[in-house]
C-alpha positions in Angstrom: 0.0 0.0 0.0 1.4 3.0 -0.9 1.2 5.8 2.2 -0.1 9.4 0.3 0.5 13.0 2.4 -1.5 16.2 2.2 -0.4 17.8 -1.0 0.1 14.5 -3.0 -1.7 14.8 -6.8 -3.2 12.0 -8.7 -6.0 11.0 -11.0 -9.1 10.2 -10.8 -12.6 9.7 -12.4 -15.0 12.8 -11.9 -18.7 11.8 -13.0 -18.9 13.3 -16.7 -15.7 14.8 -16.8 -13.8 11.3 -17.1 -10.4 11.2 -15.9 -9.2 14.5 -13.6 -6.5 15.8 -11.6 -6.9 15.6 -7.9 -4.6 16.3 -5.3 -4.9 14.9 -1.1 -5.6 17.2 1.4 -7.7 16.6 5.2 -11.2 17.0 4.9 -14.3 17.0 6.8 -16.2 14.2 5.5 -20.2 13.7 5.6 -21.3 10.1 5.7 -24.1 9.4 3.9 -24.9 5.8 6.4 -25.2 6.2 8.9 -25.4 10.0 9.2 -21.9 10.7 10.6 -19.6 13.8 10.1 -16.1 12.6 10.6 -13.2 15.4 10.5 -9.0 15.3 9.4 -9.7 12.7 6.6 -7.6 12.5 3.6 -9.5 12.4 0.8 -8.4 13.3 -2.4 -10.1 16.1 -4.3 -10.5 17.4 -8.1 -8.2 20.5 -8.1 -10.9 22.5 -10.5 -13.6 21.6 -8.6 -12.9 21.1 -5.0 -15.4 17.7 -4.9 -13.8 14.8 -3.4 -13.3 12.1 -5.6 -11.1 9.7 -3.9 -10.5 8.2 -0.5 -7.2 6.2 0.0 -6.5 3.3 1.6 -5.3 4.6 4.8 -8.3 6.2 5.4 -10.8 3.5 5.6 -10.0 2.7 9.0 -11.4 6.0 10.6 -14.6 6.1 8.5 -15.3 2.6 9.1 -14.5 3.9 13.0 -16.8 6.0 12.7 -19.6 4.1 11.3 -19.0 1.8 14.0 -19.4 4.0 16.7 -23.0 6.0 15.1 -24.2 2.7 15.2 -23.8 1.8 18.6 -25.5 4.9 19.4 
């Protein structure tokens, strides 16, 4: 697995636009399910449009955290 930093660049596929230039930066993420805001996730993110289009591999582990811990709520 390859370990990404804030500032990284890469590609990705943006809905309609095909193949884009993203780049990784820590974001508040919104999870759709459960309903769960998680903060200081890297996510990578299309560099014209600011959408996040990518999540890597390290960063599974806190969402899934998260998901966890909404539904034992």
């Amino acid at each position: 697995m390859k370990i990404l930093r804030e500032g990284d660049r890469g590609c990705a596929l943006a809905p309609e636009r095909g193949r884009v230039e993203i780049v990784y930066e820590y974001r508040t993420v919104e999870l759709e399910r459960p309903k769960a805001t998680v903060s200081n996730v890297l996510v990578g993110v299309d560099t014209e449009t600011g959408e996040v289009l990518a999540v890597p591999a390290q960063s599974t582990p806190k969402l899934k955290a998260a998901r966890e811990a909404k539904k034992r709520r």
